[in-house]
N, C-alpha and C positions, 0 to 999 in steps of 0.2 A: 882696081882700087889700090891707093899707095899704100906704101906698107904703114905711114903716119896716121892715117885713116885704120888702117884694120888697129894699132896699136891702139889708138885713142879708143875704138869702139869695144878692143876686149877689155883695157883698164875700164871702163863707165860698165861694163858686162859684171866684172868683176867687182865693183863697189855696190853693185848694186844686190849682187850676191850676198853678199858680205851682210849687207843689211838688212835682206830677209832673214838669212839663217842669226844673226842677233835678235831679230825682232819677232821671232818665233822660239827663241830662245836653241837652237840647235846647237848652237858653241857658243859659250862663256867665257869671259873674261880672264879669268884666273882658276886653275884648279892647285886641291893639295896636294903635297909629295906626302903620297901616301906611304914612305918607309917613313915620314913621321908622325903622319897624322893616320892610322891608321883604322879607327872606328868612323864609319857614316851615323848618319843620325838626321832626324827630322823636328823641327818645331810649327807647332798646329797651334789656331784655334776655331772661334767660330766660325769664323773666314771661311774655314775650307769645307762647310760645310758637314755631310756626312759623308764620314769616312770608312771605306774598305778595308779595313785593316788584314783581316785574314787574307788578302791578295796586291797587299804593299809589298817591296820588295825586302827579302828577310835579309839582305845586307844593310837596311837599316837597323842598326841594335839598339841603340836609345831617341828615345822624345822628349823633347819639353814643350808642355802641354799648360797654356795660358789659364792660369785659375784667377788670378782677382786682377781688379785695378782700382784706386785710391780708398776709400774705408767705406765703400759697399759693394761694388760691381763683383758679380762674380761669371764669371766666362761660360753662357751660357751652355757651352758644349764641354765644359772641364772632367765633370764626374764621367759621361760617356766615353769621352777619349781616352780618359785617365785607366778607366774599368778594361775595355777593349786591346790599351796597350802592353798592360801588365798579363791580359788574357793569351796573347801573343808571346808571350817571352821576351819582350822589348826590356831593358830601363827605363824606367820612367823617372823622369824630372818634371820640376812645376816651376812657374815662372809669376812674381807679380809686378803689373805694369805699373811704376813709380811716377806719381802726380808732386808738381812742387808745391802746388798750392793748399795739400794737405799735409798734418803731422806722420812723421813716421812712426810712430806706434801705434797708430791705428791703423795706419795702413799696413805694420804686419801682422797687428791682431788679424786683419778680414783676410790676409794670407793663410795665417795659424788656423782659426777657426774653418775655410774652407779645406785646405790641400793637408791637416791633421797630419796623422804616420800614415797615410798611402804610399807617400813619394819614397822613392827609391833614392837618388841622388839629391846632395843639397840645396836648401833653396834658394831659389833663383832671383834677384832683385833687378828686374829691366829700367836699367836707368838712360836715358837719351836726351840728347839735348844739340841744336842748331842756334847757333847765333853767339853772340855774345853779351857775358853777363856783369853788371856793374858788380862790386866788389861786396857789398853790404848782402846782394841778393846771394853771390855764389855763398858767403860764410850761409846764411840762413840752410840754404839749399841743401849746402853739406853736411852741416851739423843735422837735418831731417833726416838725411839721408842716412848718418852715420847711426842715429837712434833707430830707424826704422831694420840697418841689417844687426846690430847689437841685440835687439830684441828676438830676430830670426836665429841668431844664435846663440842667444841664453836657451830659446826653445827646443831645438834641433842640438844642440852641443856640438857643432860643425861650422866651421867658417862657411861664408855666405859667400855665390859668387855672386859676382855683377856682370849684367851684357850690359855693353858700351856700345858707342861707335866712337868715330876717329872725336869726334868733336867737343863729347861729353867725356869722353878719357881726358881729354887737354885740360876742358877746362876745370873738372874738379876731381874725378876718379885717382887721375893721377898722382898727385901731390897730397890725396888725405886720405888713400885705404892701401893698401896692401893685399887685400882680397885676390882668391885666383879669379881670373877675366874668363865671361865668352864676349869674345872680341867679334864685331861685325867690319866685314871690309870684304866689298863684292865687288871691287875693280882692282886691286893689288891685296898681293899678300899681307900677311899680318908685318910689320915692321918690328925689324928685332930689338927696338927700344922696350916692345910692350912686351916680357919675356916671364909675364905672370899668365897670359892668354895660355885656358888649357881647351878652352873648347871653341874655333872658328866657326862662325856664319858668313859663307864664301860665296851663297847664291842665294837671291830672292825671288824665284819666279820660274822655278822649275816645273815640269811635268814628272810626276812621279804615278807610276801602275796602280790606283786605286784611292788618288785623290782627287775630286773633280775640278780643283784647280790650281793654282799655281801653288807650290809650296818651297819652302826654304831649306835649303840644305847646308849640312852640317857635321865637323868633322870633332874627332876625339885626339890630340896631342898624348898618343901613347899608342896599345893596343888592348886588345877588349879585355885583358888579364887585370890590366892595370888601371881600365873606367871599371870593372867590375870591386877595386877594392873602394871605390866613393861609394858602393852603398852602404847609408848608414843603417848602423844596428847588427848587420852583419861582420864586415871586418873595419879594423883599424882604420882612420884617414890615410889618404892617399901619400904612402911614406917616402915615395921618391920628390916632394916638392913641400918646401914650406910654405907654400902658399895654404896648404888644404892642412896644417893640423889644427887639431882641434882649439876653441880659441880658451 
């Protein structure tokens, strides 16, 4: 056999590798430089069904854990997860899934009303968006948007983060909040345009010890000293970053 033969058949060997161990998830895209990101972390919801938590990996230290979506859903695994992660010694965080088509006070009343003072870390507004928006809808959009985290922080006395991805940062996060970010970006790092990002989602589809299926993983932009001072009630907002004082 020529040696053009054996080269072609280990390259075609090799892509083909390549794309189990992707498609299996065995290596990923992008990891974080853990001398800055140095807390892991997990976000769950119903998705992942029942979860193990006493035999999760205890290098995860905080969760955020899906409680509502637009002014009645509430996640129907929120309080068990919720109960189970704080039983652990985790952080816990709450997250609600933001709908455009409804007002933002009510949808952080059905936030307020379910995830109360359980939560450890502030709350969470998941805001997403693909595509693009005519200009009358993004004002509407924003202005919900902005009443619905205003209202999380009249309640909590804590600035509100927002999880984004690249598309819904562009088109309105960016230019009408100042809010700290968890930034979603599972094929490149975070872009140091966005340098309000304190909590990374860098993989969607992990295998993690005691979830039965895929889950998201998640990094802390500090270390566990410094996610430890966002819990509210306990100490002061997180003093190294103006993004987190209080508003």
């Amino acid at each position: 056999m020529s040696w053009t033969k054996i080269t072609l058949l280990f390259f075609i060997a090799a892509i083909l590798l390549l794309g189990t161990l992707l498609h299996t998830r065995k290596i990923w895209f992008v990891y974080p430089n853990k001398g800055v990101y140095a807390v892991d972390g997990l976000d769950v919801s119903h998705h992942q069904g029942i979860i193990d938590w006493e035999n999760v990996d205890a290098k995860y230290r905080f969760v955020f854990v899906k409680a509502t979506e637009a002014v009645t859903f509430v996640d129907s695994k929120f309080y068990e997860n919720a109960k189970s992660v704080k039983s652990t010694g985790r952080i816990l965080g709450a997250y609600h899934f933001f709908h455009f088509n409804y007002g933002g006070a009510e949808q952080a009343d059905n936030f307020i009303n379910t995830a109360g003072d359980i939560i450890d870390l502030p709350p969470v507004v998941d805001f997403e968006y693909t595509g693009s928006l005519n200009e009358p809808d993004k004002d509407r959009i924003a202005e919900e948007l902005r009443i619905c985290v205003s209202r999380l922080e009249e309640h909590y006395k804590h600035k509100a983060i927002i999880y984004t991805t690249k598309d819904a940062y562009k088109q309105i996060v960016k230019d009408n909040f100042d809010n700290p970010l968890w930034y979603r970006s599972i094929v490149l790092p975070i872009s140091r345009n966005v340098d309000n990002a304190i909590f990374w989602q860098y993989h969607n589809s992990a295998m993690v010890r005691g979830v039965g299926t895929r889950a998201d993983l998640n990094v802390f932009k500090g270390d566990i000293a410094e996610l430890k001072e966002l819990i509210m009630g306990i100490n002061p907002p997180y003093p190294k970053s103006p993004y987190l004082s209080a508003p």
